[in-house]
MIDOSE-1310 file (N, C-alpha, C; in nm, 2 decimals, decimal comma, always signed):
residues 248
xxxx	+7,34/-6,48/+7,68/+7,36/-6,56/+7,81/+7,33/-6,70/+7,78; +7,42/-6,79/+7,85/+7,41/-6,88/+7,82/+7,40/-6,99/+7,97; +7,30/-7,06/+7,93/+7,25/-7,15/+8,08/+7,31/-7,31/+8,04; +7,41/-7,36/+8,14/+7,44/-7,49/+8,13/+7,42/-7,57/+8,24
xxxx	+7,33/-7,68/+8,23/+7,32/-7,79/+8,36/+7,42/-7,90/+8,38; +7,51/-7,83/+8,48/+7,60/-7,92/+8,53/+7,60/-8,10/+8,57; +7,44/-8,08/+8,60/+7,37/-8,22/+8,63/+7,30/-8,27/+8,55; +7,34/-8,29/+8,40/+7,23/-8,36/+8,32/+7,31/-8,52/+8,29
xxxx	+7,23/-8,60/+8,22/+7,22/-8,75/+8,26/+7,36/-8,79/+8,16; +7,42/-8,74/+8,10/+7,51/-8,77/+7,97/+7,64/-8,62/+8,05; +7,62/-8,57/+8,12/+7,73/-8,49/+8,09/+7,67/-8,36/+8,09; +7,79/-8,23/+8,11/+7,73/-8,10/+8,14/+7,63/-8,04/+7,99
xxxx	+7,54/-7,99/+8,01/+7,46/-7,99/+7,90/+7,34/-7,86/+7,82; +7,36/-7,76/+7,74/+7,35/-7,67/+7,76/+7,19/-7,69/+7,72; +7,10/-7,57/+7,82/+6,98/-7,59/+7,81/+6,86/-7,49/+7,77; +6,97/-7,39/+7,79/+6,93/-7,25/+7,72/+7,03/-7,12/+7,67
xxxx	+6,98/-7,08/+7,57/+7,06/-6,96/+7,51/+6,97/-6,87/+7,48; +6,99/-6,71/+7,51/+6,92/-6,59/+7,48/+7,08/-6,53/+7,36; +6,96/-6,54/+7,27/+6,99/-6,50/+7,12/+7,00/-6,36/+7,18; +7,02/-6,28/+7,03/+7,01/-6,11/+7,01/+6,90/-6,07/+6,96
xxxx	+6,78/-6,13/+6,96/+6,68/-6,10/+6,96/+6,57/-6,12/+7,04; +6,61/-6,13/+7,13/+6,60/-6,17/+7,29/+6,58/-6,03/+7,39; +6,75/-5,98/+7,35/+6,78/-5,87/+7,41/+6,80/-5,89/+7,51; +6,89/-6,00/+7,56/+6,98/-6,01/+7,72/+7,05/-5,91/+7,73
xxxx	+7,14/-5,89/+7,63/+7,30/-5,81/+7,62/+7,32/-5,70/+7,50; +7,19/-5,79/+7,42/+7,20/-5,68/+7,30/+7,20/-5,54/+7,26; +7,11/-5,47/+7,33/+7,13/-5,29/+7,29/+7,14/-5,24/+7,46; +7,23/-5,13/+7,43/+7,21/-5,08/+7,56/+7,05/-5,04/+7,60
xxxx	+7,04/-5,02/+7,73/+6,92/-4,97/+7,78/+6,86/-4,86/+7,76; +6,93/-4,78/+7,72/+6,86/-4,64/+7,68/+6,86/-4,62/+7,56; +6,86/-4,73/+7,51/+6,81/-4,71/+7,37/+6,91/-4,66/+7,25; +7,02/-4,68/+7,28/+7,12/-4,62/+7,18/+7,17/-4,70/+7,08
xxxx	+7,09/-4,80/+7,07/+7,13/-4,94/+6,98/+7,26/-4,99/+6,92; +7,38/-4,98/+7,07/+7,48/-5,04/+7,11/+7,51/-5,15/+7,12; +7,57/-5,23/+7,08/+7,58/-5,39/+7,17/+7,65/-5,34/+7,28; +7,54/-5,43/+7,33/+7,60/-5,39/+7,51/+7,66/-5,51/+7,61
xxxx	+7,66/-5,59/+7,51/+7,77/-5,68/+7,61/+7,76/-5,76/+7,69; +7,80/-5,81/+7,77/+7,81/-5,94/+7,90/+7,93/-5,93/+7,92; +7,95/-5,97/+8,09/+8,13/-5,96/+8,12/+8,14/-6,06/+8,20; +8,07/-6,02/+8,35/+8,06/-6,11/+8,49/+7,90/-6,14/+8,53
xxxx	+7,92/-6,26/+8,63/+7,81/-6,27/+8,67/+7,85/-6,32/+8,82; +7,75/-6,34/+8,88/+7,76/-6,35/+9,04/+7,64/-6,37/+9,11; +7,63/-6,44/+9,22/+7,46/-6,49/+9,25/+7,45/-6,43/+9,39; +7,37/-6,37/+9,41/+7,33/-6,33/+9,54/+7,28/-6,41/+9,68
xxxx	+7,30/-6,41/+9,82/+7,25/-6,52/+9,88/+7,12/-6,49/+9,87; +7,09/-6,53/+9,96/+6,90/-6,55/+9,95/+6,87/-6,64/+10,08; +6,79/-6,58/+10,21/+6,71/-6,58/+10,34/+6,60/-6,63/+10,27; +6,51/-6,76/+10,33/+6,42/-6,77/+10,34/+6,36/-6,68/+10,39
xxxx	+6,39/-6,63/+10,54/+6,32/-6,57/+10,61/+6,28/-6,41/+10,55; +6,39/-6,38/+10,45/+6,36/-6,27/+10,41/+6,42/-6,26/+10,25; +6,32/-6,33/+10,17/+6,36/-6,36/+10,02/+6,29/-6,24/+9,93; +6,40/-6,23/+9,86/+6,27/-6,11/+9,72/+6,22/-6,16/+9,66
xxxx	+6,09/-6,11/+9,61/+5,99/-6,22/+9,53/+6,03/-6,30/+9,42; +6,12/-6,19/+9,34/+6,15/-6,28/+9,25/+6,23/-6,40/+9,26; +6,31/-6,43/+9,34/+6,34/-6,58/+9,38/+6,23/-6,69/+9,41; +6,11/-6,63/+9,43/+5,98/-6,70/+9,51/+6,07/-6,81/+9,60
xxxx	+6,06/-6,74/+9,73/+6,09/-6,83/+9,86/+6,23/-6,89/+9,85; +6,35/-6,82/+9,74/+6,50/-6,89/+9,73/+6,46/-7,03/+9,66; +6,36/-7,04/+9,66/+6,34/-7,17/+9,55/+6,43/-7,16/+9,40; +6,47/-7,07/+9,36/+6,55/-7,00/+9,27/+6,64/-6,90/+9,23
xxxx	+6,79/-6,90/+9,21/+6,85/-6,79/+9,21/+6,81/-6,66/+9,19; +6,88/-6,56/+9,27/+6,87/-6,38/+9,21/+7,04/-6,37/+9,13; +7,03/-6,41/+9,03/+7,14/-6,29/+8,96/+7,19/-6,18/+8,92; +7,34/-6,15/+8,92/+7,35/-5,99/+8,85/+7,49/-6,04/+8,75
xxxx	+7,44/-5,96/+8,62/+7,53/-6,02/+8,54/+7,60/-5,83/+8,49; +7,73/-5,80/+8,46/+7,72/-5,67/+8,44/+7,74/-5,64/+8,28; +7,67/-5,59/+8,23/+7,72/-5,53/+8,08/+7,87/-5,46/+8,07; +7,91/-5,49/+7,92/+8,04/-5,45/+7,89/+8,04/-5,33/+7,85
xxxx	+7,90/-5,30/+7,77/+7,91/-5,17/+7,73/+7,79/-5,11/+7,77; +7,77/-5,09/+7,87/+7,66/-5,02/+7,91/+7,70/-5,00/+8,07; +7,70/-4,86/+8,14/+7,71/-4,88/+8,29/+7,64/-4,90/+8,38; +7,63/-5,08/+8,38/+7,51/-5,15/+8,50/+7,49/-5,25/+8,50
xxxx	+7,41/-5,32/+8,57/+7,41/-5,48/+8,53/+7,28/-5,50/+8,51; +7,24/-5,61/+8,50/+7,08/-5,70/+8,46/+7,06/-5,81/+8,59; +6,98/-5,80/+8,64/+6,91/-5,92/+8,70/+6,84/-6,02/+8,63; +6,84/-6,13/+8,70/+6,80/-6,23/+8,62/+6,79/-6,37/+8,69
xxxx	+6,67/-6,50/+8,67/+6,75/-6,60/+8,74/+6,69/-6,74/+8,64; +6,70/-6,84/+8,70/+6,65/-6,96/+8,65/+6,55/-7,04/+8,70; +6,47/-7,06/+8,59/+6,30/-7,07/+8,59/+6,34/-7,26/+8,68; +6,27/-7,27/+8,78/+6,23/-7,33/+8,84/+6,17/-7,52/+8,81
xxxx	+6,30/-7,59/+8,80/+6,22/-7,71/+8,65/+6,24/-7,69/+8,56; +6,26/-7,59/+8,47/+6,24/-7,55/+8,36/+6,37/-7,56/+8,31; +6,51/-7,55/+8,37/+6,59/-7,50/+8,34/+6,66/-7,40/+8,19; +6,54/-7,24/+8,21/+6,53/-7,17/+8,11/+6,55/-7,04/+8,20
xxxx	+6,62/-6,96/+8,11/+6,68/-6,82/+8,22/+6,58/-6,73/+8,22; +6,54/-6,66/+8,30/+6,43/-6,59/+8,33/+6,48/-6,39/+8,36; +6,45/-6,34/+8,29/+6,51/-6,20/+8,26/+6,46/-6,09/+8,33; +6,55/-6,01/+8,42/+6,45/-5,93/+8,54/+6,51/-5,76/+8,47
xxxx	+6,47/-5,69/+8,55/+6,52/-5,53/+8,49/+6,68/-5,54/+8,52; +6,70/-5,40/+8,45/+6,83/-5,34/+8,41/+6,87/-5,21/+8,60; +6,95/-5,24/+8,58/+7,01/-5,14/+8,67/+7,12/-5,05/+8,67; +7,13/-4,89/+8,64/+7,21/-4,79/+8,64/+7,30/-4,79/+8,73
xxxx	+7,45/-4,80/+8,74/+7,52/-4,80/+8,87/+7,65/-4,65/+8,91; +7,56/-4,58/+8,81/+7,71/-4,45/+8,82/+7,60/-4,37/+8,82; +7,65/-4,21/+8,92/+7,61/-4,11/+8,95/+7,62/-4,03/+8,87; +7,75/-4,05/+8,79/+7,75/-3,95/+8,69/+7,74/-3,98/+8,55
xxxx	+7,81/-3,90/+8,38/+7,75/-3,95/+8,30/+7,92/-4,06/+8,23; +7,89/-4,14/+8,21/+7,99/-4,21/+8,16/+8,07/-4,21/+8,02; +7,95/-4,15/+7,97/+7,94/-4,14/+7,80/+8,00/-3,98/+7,77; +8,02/-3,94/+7,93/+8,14/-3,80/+7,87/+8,31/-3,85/+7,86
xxxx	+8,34/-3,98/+7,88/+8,45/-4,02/+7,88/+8,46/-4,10/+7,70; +8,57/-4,09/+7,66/+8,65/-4,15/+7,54/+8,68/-4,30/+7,54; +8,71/-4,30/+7,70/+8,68/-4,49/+7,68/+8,58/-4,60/+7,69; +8,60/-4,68/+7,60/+8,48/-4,78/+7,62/+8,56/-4,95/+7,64
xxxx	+8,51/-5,04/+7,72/+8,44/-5,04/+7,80/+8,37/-4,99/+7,90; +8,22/-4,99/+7,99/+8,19/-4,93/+8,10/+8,24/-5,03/+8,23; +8,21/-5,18/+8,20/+8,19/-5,23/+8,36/+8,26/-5,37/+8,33; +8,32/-5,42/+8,42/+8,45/-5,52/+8,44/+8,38/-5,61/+8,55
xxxx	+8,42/-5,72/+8,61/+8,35/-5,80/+8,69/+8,29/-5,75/+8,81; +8,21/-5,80/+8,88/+8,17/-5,79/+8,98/+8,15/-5,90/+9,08; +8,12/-5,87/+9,18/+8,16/-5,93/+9,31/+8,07/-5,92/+9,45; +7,98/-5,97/+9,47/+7,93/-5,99/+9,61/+8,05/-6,00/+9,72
xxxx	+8,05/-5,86/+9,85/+8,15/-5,82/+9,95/+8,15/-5,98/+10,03; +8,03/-6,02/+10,05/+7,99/-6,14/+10,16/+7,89/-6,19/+10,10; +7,97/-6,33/+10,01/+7,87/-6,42/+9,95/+7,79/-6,47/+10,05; +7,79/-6,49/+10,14/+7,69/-6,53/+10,22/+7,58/-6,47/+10,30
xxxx	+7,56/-6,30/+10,25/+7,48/-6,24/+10,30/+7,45/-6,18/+10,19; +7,52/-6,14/+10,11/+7,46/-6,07/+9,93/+7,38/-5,92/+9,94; +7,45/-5,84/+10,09/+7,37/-5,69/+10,05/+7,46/-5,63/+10,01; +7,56/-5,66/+9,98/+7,70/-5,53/+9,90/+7,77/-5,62/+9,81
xxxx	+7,75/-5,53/+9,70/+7,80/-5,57/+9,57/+7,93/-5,50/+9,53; +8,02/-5,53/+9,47/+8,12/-5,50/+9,43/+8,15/-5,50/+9,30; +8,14/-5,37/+9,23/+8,15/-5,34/+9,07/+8,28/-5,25/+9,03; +8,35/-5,38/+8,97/+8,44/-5,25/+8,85/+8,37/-5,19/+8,76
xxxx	+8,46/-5,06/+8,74/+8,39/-5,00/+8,64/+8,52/-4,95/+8,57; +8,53/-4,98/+8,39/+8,63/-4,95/+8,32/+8,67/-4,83/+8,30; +8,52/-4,76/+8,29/+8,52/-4,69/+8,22/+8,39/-4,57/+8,31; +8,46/-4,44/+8,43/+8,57/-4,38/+8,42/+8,66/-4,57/+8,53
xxxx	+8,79/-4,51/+8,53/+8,83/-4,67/+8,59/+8,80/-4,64/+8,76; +8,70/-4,69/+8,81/+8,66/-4,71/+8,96/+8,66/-4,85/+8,99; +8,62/-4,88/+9,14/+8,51/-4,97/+9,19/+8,42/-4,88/+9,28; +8,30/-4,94/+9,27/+8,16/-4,92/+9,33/+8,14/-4,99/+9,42
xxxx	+8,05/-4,91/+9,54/+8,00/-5,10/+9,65/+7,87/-4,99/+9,63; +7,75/-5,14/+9,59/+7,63/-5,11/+9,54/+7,56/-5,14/+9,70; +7,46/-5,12/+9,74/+7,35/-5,15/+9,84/+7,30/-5,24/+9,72; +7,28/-5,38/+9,76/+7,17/-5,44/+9,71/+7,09/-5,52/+9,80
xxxx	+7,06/-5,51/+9,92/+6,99/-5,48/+10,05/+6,86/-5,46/+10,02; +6,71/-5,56/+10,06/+6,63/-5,54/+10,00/+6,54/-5,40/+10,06; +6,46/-5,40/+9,96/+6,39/-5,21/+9,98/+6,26/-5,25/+10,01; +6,17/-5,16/+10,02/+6,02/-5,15/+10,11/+5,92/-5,30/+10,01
xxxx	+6,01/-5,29/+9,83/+5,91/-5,36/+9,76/+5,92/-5,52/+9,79; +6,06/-5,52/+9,90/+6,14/-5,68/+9,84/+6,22/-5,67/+9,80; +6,25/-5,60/+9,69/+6,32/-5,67/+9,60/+6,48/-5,56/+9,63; +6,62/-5,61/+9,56/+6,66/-5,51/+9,64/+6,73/-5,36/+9,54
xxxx	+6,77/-5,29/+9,65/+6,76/-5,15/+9,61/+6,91/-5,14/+9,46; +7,02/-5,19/+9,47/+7,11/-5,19/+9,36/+7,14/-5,04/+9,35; +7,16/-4,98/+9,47/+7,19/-4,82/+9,49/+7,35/-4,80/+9,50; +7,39/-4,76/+9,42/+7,58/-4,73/+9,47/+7,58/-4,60/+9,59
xxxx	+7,66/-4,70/+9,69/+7,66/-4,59/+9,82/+7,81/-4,56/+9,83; +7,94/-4,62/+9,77/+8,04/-4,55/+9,75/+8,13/-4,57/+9,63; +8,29/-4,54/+9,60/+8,33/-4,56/+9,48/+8,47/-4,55/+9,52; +8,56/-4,59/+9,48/+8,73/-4,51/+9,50/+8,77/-4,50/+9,32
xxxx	+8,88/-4,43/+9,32/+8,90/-4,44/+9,17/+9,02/-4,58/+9,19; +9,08/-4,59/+9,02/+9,15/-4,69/+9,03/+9,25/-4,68/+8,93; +9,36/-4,76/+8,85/+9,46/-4,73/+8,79/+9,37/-4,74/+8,63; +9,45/-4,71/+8,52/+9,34/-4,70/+8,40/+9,36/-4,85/+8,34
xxxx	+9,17/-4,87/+8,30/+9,14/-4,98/+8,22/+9,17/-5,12/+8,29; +9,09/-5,09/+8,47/+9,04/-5,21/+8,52/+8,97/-5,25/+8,47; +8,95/-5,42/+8,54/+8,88/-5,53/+8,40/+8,79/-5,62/+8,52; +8,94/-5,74/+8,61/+8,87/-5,84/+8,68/+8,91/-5,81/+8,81
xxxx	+8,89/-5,88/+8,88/+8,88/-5,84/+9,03/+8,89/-5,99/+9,13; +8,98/-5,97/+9,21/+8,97/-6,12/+9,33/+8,94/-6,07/+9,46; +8,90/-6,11/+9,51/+8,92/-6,03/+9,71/+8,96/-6,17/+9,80; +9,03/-6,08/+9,83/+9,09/-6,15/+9,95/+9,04/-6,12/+10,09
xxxx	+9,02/-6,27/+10,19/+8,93/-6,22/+10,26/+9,01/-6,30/+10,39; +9,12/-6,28/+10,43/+9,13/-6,34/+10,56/+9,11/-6,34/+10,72; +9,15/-6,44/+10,77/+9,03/-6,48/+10,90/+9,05/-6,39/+10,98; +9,19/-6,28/+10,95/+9,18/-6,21/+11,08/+9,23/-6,07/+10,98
xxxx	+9,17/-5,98/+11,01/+9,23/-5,86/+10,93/+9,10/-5,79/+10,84; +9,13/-5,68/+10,72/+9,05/-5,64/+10,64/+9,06/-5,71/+10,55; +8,91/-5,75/+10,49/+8,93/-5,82/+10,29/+9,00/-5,69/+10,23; +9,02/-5,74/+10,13/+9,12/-5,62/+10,03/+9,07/-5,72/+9,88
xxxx	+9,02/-5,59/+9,79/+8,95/-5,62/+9,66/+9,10/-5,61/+9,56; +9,11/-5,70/+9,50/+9,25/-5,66/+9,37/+9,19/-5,66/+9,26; +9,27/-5,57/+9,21/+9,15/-5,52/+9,07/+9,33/-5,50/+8,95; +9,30/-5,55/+8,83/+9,40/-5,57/+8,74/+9,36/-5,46/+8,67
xxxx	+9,47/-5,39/+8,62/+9,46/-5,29/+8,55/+9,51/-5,27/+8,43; +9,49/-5,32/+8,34/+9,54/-5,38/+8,21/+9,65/-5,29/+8,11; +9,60/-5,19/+8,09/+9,71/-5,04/+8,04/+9,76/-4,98/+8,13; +9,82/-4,98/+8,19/+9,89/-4,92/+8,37/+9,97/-5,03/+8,38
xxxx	+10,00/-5,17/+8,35/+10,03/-5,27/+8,42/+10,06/-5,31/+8,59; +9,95/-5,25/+8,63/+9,91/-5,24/+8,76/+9,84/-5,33/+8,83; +9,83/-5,37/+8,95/+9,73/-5,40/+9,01/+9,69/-5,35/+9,12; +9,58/-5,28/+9,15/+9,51/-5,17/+9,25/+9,46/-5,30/+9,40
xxxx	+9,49/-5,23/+9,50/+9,47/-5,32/+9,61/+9,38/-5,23/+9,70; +9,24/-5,28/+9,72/+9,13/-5,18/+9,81/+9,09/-5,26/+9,92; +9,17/-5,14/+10,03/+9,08/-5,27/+10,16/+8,91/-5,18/+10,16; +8,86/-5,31/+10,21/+8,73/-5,30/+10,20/+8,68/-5,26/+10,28
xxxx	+8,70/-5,21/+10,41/+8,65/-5,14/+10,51/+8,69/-5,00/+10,54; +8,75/-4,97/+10,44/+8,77/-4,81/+10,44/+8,75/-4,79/+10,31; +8,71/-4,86/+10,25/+8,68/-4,87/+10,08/+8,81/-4,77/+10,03; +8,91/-4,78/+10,08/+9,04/-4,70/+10,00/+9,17/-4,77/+9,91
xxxx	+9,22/-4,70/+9,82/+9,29/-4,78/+9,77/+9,44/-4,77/+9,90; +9,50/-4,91/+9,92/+9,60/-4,90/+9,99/+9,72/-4,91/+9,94; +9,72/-4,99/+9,78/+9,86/-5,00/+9,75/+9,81/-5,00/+9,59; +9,90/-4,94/+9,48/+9,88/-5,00/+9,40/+10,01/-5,08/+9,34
xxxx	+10,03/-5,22/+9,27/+10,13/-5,30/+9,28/+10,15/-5,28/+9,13; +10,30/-5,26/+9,13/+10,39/-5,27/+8,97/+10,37/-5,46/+8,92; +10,30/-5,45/+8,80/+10,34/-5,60/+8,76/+10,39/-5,60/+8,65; +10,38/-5,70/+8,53/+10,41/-5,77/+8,40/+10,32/-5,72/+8,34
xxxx	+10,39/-5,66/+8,20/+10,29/-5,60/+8,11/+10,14/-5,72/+8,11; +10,01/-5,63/+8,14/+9,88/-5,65/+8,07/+9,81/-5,75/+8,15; +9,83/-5,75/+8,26/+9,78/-5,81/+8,36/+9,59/-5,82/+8,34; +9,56/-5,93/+8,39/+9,47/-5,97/+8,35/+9,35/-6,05/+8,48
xxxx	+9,35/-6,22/+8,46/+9,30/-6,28/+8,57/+9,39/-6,29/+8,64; +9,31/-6,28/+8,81/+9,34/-6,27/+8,94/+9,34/-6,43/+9,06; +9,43/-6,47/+9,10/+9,34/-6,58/+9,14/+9,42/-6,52/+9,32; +9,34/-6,54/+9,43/+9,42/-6,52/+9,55/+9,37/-6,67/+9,61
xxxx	+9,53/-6,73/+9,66/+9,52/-6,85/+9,75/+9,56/-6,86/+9,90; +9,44/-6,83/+9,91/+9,42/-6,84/+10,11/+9,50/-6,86/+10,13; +9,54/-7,01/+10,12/+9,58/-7,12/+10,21/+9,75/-7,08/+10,27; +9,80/-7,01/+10,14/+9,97/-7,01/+10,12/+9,97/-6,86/+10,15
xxxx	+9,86/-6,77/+10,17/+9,86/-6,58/+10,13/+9,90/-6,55/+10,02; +9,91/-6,61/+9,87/+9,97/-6,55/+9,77/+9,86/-6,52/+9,69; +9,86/-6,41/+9,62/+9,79/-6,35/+9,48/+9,87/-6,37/+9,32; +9,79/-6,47/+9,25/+9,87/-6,49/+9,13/+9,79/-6,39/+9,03
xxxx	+9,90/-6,34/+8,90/+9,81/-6,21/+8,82/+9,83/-6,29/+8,73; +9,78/-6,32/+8,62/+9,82/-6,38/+8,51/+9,89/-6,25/+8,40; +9,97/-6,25/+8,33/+10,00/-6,13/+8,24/+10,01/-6,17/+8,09; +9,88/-6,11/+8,07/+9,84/-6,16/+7,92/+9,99/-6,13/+7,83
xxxx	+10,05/-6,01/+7,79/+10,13/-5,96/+7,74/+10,28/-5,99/+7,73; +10,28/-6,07/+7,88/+10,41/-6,08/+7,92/+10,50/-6,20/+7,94; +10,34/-6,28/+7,90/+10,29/-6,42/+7,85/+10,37/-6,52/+8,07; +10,36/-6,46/+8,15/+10,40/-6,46/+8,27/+10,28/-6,49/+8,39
xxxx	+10,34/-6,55/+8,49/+10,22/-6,51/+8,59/+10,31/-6,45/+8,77; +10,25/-6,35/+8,78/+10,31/-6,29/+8,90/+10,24/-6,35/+8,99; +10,36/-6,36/+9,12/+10,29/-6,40/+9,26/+10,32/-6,27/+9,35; +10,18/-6,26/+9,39/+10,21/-6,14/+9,50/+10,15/-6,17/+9,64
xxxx	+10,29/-6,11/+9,71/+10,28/-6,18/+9,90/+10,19/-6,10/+9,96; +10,10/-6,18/+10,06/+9,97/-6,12/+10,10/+10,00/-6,15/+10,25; +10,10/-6,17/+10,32/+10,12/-6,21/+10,46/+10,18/-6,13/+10,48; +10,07/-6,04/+10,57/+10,09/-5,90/+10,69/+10,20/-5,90/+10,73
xxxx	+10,28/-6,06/+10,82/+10,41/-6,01/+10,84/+10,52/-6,05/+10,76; +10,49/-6,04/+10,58/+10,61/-6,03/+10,54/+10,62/-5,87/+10,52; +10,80/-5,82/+10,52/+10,83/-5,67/+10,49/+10,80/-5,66/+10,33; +10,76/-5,81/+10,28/+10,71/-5,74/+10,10/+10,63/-5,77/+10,08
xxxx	+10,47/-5,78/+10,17/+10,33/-5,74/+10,14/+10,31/-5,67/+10,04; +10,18/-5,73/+9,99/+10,14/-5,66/+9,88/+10,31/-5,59/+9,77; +10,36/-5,68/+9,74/+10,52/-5,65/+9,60/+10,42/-5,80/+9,55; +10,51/-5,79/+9,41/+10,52/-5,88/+9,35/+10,63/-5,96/+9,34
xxxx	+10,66/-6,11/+9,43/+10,76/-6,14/+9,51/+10,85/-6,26/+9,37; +10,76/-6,26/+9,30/+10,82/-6,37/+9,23/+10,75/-6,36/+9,06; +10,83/-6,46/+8,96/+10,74/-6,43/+8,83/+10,72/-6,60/+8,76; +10,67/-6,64/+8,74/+10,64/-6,82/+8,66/+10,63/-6,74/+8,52
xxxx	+10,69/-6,81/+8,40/+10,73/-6,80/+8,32/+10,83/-6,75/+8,22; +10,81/-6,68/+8,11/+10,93/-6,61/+8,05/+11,03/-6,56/+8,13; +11,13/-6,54/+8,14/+11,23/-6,45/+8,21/+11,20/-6,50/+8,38; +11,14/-6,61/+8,39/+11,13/-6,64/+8,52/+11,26/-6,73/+8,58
């Protein structure tokens, strides 16, 4: 993991690094002396009125960063002044065992449902291919609980994820499905899948632009980028309406 201060006196500037001998990302957690990876990362909000200790008083981020090969993420935040990353426990996010499946990756980006309240987390998982919504809602100690309260399945060898969140209607999580050349569409209040969308081989990063309703997919493979219509009253919602690049 790597810490860079956006505000240093010359320019952005890096101010800490956890080596492999550290053990940020190095072996999985149970000890199977795996490299385990780093994928995503994402910051939780944080209430004064109701902070977990380890922020001490939101004076300091709570992060969750998710392993690539291991199923779960790491908390973690940044030392105060110091600008040095500060390393908290490991968190298991699957009910079941993951290591009875043949594929590896375990876990693809994640996502806070409401950055601005930070009790529901949102986890791909590659590997079996789901999304998770975690309770991370603080528990009796403070700190918060990182419990998966549901899951849907998803097309195979989800990776990254965008959610779209407009002012009137359900968010809907997009999740790229890299071997499927898919892209899975979950509204978020029934945690169900509602569509899944045909794209360009190998689809990858997701970007969704409010402003216009469109979802761009980037397609690693297809060396292309798809636009997909997100305006309820067009009849080709959720299609992929257009292509930028090759054969475009």
């Amino acid at each position: 993991m790597t810490l860079i201060a956006l505000d240093a006196e010359y320019g952005p500037k890096i101010t800490d690094i956890t080596d492999a001998t550290q053990s940020f990302f190095a072996t999985e957690p149970l000890g199977k002396g795996v490299l385990a990876g780093g994928f995503a990362v994402d910051q939780r909000a944080c209430d004064p009125t109701d902070a977990p200790p380890t922020s001490e008083g939101c004076t300091r981020p709570l992060l969750y960063a998710s392993h690539r090969f291991w199923p779960g993420v790491r908390l973690f935040s940044v030392e105060t002044g110091r600008d040095t990353i500060v390393r908290f426990g490991n968190h298991w996010l699957l009910g079941v065992n993951p290591y009875a499946a043949g594929d590896r990756p375990f876990m693809g980006e994640i996502e806070f449902l409401d950055p601005d309240v930070g009790d529901r987390l949102l986890a791909v998982h590659t590997t079996p291919p789901s999304l998770s919504l975690v309770d991370t809602s603080l528990g009796a100690t403070g700190e918060p609980l990182n419990d998966p309260i549901d899951s849907v399945a998803l097309c195979h060898n989800p990776n990254l994820m965008a959610v779209h969140r407009p002012k009137q209607g359900e968010a809907i999580a997009f999740i790229s499905c890299y071997s499927d050349d898919e892209v899975a569409a979950v509204a978020l209040g029934s945690f169900s899948v509602i569509a899944t969308i045909p794209v360009d081989d190998g689809p990858n990063e997701l970007v969704v632009d409010e402003a216009r309703r469109k979802l761009y997919v980037v397609h690693t493979l297809a060396s292309t980028i798809g636009v997909v219509e997100l305006d309820s009253a067009s009849p080709r919602r959720l299609q992929m309406i257009r292509r930028i690049g090759l054969g475009g």
